[in-house]
C-alpha positions as CSV (number, residue, x, y, z in Angstrom):
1,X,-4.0,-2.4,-27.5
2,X,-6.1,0.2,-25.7
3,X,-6.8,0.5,-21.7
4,X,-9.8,-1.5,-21.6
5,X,-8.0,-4.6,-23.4
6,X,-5.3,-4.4,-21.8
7,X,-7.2,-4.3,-18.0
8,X,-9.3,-7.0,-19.3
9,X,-6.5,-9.6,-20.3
10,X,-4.1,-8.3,-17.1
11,X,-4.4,-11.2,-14.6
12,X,-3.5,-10.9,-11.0
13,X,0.2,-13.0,-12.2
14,X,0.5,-11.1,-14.9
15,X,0.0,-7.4,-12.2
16,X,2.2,-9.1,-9.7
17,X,5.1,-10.2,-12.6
18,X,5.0,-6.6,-14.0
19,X,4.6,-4.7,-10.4
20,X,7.6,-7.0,-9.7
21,X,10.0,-5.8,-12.6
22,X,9.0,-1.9,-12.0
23,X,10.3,-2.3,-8.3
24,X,13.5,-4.4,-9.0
25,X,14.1,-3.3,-12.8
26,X,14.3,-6.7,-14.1
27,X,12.3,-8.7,-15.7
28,X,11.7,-12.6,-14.1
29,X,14.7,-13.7,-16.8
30,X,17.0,-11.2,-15.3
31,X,16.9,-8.8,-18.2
32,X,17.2,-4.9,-17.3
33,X,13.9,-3.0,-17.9
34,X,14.8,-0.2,-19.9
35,X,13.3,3.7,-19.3
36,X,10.7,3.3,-21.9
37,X,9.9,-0.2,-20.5
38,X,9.8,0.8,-16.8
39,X,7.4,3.9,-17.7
40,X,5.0,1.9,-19.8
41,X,5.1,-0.9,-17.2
42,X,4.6,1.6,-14.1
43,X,1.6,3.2,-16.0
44,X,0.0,-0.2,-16.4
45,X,0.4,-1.1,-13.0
46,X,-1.5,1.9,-11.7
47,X,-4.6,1.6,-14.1
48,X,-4.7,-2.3,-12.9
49,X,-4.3,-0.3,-9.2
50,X,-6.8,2.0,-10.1
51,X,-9.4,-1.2,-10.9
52,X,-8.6,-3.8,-8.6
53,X,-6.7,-2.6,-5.5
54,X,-9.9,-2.6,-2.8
55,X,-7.2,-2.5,0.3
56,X,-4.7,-0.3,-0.9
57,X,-1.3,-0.1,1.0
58,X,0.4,3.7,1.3
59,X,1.1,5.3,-1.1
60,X,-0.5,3.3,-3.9
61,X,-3.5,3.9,-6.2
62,X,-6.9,2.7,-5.3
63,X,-9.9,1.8,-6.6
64,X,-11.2,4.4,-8.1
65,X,-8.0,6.0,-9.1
66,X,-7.6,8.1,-5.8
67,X,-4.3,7.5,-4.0
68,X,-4.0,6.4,-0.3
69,X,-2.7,7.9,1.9
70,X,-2.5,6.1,5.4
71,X,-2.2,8.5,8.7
72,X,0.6,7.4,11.5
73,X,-1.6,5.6,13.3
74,X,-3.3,3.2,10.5
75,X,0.8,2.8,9.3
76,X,1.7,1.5,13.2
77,X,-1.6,-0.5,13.0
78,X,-0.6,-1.9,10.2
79,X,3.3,-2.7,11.4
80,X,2.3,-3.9,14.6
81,X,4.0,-1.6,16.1
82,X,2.4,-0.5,19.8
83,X,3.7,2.8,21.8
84,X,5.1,1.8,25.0
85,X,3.0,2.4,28.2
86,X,5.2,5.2,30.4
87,X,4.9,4.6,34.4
88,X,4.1,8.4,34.5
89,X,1.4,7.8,32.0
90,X,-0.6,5.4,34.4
91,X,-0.2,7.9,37.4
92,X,-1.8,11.3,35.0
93,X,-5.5,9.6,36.3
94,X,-6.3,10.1,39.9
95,X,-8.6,7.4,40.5
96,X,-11.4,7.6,43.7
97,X,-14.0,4.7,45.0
98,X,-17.3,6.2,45.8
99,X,-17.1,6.6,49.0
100,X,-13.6,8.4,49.1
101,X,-15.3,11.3,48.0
């Protein structure tokens, strides 16, 4: 089976099954992945990547083949996480009304 047939036939399931085993190194059944497996198996979840991933997580391939790279800031985004406000932060400003001036 070439690239092309095997893109065509590789369902979202089937990429998730696969994507599944390369992480964990087991198949659904339980049964250990061996090296040649895992390789083949990792190589044909990075040309389904390379097709269909349109919002690529870090450090994963993209459409187009390209991978992406998130910065610190898209990462926190992404987490939720929010830097906390400092009280010496909110006094840096030195705020006027227009007459004070």
């Amino acid at each position: 089976m070439d690239v092309k047939q095997l893109l065509d036939v590789m369902t979202p399931k089937v990429y998730q099954r696969i994507s599944t085993a390369v992480e964990i190194g087991k198949w659904p059944d339980g049964s250990v992945l061996t090296q040649e497996q895992r390789d083949s198996a990792q190589q044909a979840v990075m040309l389904y990547q390379s097709r269909h991933n349109e919002n690529a997580e870090h450090m994963s391939v993209e459409a187009g083949g390209d991978i992406k790279f998130k910065s610190k800031a898209e990462l926190k985004r992404d987490f939720g996480v929010k830097e906390p406000v400092l009280e010496s932060d909110l006094n840096d400003i030195a705020r006027f009304g227009h007459n004070d001036l």
